[in-house]
N, C-alpha and C positions, 0 to 999 in steps of 0.2 A: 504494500500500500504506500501510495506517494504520502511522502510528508513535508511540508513547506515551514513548518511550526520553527521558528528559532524562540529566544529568553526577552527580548525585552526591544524597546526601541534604538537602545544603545548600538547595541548589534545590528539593528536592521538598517541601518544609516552610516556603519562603521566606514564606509568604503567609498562616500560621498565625498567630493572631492574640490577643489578650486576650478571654480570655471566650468561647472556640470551644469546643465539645463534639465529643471525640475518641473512637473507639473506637481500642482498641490490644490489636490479636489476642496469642494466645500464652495457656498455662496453664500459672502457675507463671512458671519460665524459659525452657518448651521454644516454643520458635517465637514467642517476641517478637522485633521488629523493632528489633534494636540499634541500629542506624545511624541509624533515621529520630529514637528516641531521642533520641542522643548530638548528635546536631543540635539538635531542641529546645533542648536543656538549656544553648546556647550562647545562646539568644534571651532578651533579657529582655521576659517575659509573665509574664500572671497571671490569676488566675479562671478556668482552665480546668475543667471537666468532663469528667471520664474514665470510660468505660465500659468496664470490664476485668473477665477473669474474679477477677483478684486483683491484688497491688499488687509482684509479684517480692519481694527483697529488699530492705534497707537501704542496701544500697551497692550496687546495678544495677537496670537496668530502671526501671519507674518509680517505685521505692523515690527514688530521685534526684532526680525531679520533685518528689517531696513534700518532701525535705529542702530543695528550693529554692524552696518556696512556689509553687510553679506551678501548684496545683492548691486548686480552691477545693470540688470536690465528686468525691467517688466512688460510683460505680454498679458494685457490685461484688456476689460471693458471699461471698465469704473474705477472713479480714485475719489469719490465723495466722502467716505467714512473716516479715512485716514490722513490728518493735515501732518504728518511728517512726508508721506509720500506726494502729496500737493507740494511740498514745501521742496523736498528732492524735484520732482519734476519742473517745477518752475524756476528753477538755481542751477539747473541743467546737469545737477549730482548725478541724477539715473537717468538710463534710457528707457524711454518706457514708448510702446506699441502701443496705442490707444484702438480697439476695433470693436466695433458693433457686438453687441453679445450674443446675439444667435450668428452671426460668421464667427466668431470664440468659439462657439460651441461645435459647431459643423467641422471646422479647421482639426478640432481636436480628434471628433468621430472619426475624418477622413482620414486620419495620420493612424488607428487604429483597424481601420477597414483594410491602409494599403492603397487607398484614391490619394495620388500626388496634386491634385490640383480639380477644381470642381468652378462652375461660376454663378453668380451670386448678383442680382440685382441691387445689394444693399451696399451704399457707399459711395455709388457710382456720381459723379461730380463734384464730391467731395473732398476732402484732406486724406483720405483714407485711401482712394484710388491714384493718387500720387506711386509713379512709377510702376503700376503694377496693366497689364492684358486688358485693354478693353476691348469687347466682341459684341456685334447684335446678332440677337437670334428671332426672328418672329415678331422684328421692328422695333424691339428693344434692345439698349444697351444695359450689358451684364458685365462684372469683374471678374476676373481671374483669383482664386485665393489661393495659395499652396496648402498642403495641409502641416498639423503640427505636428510633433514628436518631442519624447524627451530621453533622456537620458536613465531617469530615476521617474516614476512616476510615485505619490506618498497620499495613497486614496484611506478612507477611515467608514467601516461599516456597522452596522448595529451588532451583526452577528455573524460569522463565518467556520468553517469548517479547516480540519488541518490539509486540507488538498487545498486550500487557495478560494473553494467557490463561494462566494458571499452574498450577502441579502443586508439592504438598505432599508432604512424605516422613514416614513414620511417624505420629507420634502429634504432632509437629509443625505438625500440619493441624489439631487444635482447633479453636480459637474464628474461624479465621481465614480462612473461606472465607463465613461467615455474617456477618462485619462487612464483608467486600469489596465485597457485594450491599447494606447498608445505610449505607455512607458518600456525601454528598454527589459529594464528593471522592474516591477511592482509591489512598493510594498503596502501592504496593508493590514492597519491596526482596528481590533474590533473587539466590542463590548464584551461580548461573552463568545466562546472558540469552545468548539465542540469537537466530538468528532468525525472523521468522514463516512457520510452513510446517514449521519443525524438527519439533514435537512430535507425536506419536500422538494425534489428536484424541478417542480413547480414553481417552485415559489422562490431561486435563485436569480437574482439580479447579474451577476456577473459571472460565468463556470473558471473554475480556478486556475484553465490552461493562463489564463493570463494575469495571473497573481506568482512574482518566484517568493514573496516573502511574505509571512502573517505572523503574529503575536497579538497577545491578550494585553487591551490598553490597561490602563486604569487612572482613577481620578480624574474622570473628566467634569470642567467645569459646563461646559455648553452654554457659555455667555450669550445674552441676547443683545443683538446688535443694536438695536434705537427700542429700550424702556420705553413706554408708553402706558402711564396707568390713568383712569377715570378720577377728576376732584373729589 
C-alpha cells in the first residue's frame, strides 16, 4: 500500500529552497495551509515566487512571508486585505502579476491539465493584455494566457487519507484542488488523516496520484478575514 504520510510540516517543506515558485491554495484566509506556512517562515530563503489567489493579511498567512522578505514576486488577483503588500507593490519592492481571478484560476487548472496556453476574452484592452497573443474568433477579440505551474504546490484539506486523496469542506476547497494537480511537488496538510480505504471514493475532491506529501496539521486558527458583527 502507497504511503505518502511523513511527521510534520517541518519535513514536508524541508527541501524548499531560494528562488522556488510556490502555489499556496486558500482565498483570502479560508483554507490556506497554516502549518506548511509557519514552517517556511522558520527557513531563511528568499526570491520566492508565489502564486496565490491573494496575499491573506499583515500578520498571517502569507502576509508574513512578505514582511520577511521571502518573497520576490506575486502572481496574484487581489492585494486589498494586505497594506504591506500595497505598500511593497507601490515602492516597487515586489513584482507582482496582477490578473483577473477567474484567468488565476483557469491558468492554474490548465498548468494541471497539461493545456500550455488557452484564450480568454477577459483583459483584452487592458493592462493585463500588454505583451501577450491577441486573436478573434467569431468577431471577437480573445487573449492568449499560458498556463501556471509551480514548483512546490502547499494545498491544506479538511481530511485526507495516507495515499495522498483528499476531501475539502465548504468553501475551503477554493483554489486548492487546482494547484494540487499543478505542483511539481504536492504537499498537503489536513485536519484529520486517516487511512487509505477510509474514504467514500465519492466523495474525494482531489485522488492522491497528485499529492507526493501529506501530514496531520494541527492548531489551526482559521482567522476570518473582515469581522463583521451586528450592533
Amino acid at each position: 500500500m502507497i504511503n505518502k504520510t511523513i511527521k510534520d510540516a517541518d519535513e514536508a517543506v524541508k527541501d524548499i529552497s531560494n528562488n522556488a515558485v510556490l502555489m499556496i491554495g486558500g482565498f483570502g484566509l479560508s483554507g490556506i495551509p497554516e502549518n506548511s506556512i509557519t514552517a517556511l517562515l522558520k527557513k531563511d530563503i528568499s526570491g520566492l515566487t508565489c502564486i496565490s489567489n491573494n496575499a491573506g493579511v499583515d500578520d498571517f498567512g502569507i502576509g508574513l512571508m512578505l514582511k520577511k522578505r521571502m518573497v520576490k514576486k506575486m502572481i496574484s488577483s487581489y492585494v486589498g486585505e494586505n497594506k504591506e503588500f500595497e505598500r511593497q507593490l507601490l515602492s516597487g519592492e515586489l513584482e507582482v502579476e496582477l490578473i483577473p481571478q477567474g484567468s488565476l484560476a483557469e491558468r492554474v487548472r490548465a498548468g494541471g491539465a497539461g493545456i500550455p496556453a488557452f484564450f480568454t476574452p477577459a483583459g483584452v484592452g487592458t493592462e493585463v493584455a500588454e505583451g501577450k497573443e491577441v486573436r478573434e474568433f467569431h468577431g471577437k477579440l480573445y487573449l492568449m494566457e499560458r498556463w501556471l505551474r509551480a514548483d512546490f504546490s502547499l494545498v491544506k484539506a479538511w481530511k485526507g487519507d495516507t495515499a495522498g486523496n483528499l476531501i475539502f469542506k465548504g468553501t475551503a476547497r477554493n483554489f486548492n484542488p487546482m494547484m494540487a494537480a499543478a505542483g511539481t511537488i504536492t504537499i498537503a496538510e489536513v485536519e484529520e488523516l486517516v487511512e487509505a480505504g477510509s474514504l467514500d471514493p465519492n466523495q474525494i475532491h482531489t485522488p492522491g496520484i497528485y499529492v507526493q506529501r501529506i501530514y496531520q496539521g494541527k492548531d489551526y486558527e482559521k482567522r476570518i478575514e473582515q469581522k463583521t458583527i451586528s450592533q
